[in-house]
N, C-alpha and C positions, 0 to 999 in steps of 0.2 A: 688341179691334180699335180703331185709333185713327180714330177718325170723323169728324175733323178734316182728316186726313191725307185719308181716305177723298173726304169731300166735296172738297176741292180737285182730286184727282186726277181725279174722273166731272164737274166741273164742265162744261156743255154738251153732257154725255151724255144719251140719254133714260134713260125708267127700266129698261126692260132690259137696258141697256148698265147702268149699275148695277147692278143686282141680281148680273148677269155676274161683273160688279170685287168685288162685296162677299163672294162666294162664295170667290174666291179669296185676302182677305186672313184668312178665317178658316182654322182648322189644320186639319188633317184628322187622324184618328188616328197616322198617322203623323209626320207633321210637328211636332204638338205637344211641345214642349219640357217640358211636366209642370211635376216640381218646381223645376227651373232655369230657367224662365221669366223671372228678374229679371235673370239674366246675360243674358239677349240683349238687352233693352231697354236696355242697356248699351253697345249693340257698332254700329257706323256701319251706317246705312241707305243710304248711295248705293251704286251698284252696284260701284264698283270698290271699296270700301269693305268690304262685303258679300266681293269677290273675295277682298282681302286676309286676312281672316281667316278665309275656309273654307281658303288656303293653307299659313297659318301654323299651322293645326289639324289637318290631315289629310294625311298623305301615302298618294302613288295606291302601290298593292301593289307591281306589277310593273313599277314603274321606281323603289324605292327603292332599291334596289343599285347599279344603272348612272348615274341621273341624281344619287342623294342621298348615295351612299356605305354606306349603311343597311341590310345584311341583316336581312328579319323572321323572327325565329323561328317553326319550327312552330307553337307555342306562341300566337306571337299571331295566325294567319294565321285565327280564325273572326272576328276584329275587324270583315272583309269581307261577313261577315254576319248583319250586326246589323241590322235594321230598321229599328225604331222610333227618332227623334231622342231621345226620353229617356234610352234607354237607350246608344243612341251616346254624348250625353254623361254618363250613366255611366260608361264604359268609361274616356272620354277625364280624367274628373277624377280619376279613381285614377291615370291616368299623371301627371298634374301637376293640384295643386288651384289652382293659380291662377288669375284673373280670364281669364275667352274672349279677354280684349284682348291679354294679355301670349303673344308669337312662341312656340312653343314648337321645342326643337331635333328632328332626325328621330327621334330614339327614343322620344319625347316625343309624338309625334303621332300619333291614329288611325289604324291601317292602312284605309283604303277603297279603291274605285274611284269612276268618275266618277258614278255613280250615291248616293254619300254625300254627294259634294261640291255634286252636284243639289241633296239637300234639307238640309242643312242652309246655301243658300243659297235655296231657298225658305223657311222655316223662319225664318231672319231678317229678312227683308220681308215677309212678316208678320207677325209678333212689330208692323213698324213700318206694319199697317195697306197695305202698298202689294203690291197685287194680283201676285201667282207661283206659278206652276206647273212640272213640270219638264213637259218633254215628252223618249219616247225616239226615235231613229231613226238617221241614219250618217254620219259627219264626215268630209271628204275630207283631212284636212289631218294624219290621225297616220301613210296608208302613202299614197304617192303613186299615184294609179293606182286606187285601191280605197276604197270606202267601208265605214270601223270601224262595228261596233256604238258606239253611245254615246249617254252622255245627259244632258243641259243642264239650265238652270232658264229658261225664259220669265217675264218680267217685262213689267208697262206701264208704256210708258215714255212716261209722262203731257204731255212738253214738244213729244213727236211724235204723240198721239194715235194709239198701234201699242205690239203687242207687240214687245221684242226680242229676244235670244239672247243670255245671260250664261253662257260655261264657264268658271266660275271652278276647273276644273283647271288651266288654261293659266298658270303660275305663270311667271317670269324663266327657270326652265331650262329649263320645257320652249316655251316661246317662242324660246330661243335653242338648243335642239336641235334643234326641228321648223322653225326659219326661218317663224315665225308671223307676219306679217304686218299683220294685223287688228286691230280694238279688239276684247277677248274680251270687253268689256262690250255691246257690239253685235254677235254675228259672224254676219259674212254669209247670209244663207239660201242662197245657192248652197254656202259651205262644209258647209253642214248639212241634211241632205234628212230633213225627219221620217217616220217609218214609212210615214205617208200619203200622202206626194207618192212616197217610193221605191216602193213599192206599185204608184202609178198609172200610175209613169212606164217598170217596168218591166212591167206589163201590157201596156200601150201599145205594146213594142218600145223604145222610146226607150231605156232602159239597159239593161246585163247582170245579170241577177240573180246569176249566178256572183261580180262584182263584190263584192256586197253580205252582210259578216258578220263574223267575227272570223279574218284572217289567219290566225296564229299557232297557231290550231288546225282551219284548215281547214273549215272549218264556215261554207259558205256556200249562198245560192241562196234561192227563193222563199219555202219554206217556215221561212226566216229570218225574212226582213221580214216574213212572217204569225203567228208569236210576238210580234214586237214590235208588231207593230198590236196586238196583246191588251194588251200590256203598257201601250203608251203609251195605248191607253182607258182601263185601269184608273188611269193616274196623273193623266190627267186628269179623274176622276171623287175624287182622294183617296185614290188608293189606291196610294201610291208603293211599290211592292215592290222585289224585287230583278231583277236583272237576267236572270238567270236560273233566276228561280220560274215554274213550269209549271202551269198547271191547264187546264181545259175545251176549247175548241177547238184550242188550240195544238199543233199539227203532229209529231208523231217528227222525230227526226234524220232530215236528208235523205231524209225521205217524197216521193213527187211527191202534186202535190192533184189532188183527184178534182174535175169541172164543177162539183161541187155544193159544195167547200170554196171553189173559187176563186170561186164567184159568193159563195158567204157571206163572205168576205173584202174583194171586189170593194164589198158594202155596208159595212163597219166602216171599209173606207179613205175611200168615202165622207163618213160621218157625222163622222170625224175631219179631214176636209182641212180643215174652218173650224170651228172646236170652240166661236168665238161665233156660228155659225149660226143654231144652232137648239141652244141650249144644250139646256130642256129634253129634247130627243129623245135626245140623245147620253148623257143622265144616265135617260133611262126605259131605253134599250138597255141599257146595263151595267146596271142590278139589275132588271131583270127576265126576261134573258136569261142561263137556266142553262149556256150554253155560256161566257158573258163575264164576268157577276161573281164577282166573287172569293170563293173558300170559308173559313173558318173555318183551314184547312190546305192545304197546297201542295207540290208536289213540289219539291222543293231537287237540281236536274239538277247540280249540282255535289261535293254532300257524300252524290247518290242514295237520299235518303231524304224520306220526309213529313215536315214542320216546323209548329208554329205561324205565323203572317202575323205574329204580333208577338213571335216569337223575338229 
């Protein structure tokens, strides 16, 4: 961690607010870059900086065809679920050994989704000491009308004394296919409803939970955004998984919840609407709560089998 960096950023914090920041510029198993640790302290630490090369390094799965020109082969389509950042950039230095700085072309670049692009843009702030997390929940701005699944990196952004919302998906195409408007280095929290405010706000009445999940395969409603509250505790505790790993409370496909899920939900969305709350509490709940932390092993809802967390 750089402690220099660190100290300027908490400068007129107290020491909780500290302690807070310093949690989050250390790596967490998953974020840890391993043996390539030297190539990031290498690679620009400002945010758009940071954006630029998760861009130039990763392309998203299911729009490299249409937006990139790029069909991925079967062959490289488990690239999507890789874990671990060490072994992401394993994968990715066998496509090309060179320097993380130098663009690489589409073929050339890890298959992810927005949840790669999460961490390994958590993953290089702090590599440079400056406090990121991702967090998951649902972005208004990829189908009009509806809120995506998806997930970002939260950073603090030290000049404003606030976290903010860096998607460093949001590359030139898909800015100029989606009519993005925003700075993706700041983007708006009305664009972006974290698991915990959709949660509260569709408790509340205030939105459709029908609204809320992944178009394209239909797959919406309550017991959506209650996955992803599991998820986005577990990522803000370190535990950046995939998007679609399943374990303990997290809901069957289009189950309805019973009084006693939705009031146990009703707490996690809680605990997470201000995650510098009461940090402690938020970090006792996830490991000591065998419904919430994370096991050893994890259902992979997409390739339908149990997988290692650090496959």
């Amino acid at each position: 961690m750089n402690t220099k960096t660190l100290s300027a950023l908490c400068a007129g914090d107290d020491s909780a607010q500290r302690r807070k920041h310093e949690h989050y510029t250390r790596h967490s198993a998953f974020s840890a870059p391993g043996r390539h640790s030297a190539l990031l302290d290498l690679l620009p630490s400002d945010p758009a900086g940071v954006a630029r090369t998760a861009q130039a390094l990763l392309i998203y799965e299911h729009a490299a065809e249409p937006f990139y020109g790029y069909r991925v082969p079967e062959a490289r389509r488990g690239e999507s679920h890789i874990r671990p950042m060490e072994k992401m950039l394993d994968a990715l230095l066998v496509l090309d050994d060179r320097p993380l700085s130098v663009a690489r072309s589409p073929e050339k670049r890890l298959v992810g989704i927005c949840r790669h692009y999460m961490l390994l843009s958590v993953a290089i702030l702090r590599q440079h000491g400056i406090p990121a997390r991702g967090r998951g929940g649902f972005a208004t701005y990829f189908n009009p009308g509806k809120f995506e699944d998806h997930w970002v990196c939260e950073y603090w952004k030290a000049a404003d004394g606030r976290w903010a919302l860096l998607d460093s998906q949001l590359d030139e195409v898909f800015i100029r296919n989606l009519g993005i408007g925003f700075d993706i280095t700041d983007v708006p929290r009305a664009q972006f409803l974290t698991a915990s405010e959709a949660w509260r706000r569709c408790r509340s009445g205030e939105l459709d939970p029908n609204l809320f999940g992944i178009e394209f395969e239909q797959l919406r409603g309550l017991w959506f955004i209650a996955g992803n509250l599991i998820r986005d505790l577990a990522t803000l505790n370190g535990r950046e998984v995939l998007p679609w790993d399943v374990w303990g409370a997290q809901p069957t496909i289009n189950s309805t919840l019973s009084h006693s899920e939705l009031d146990f939900f009703d707490e996690v969305a809680l605990i997470t609407a201000n995650a510098d709350a009461d940090f402690d509490a938020l970090s006792r709940r996830f490991s000591e709560n065998p419904k919430l932390r994370l096991p050893q092993t994890v259902f992979n809802s997409l390739r339908r089998r149990q997988e290692s967390v650090f496959e």
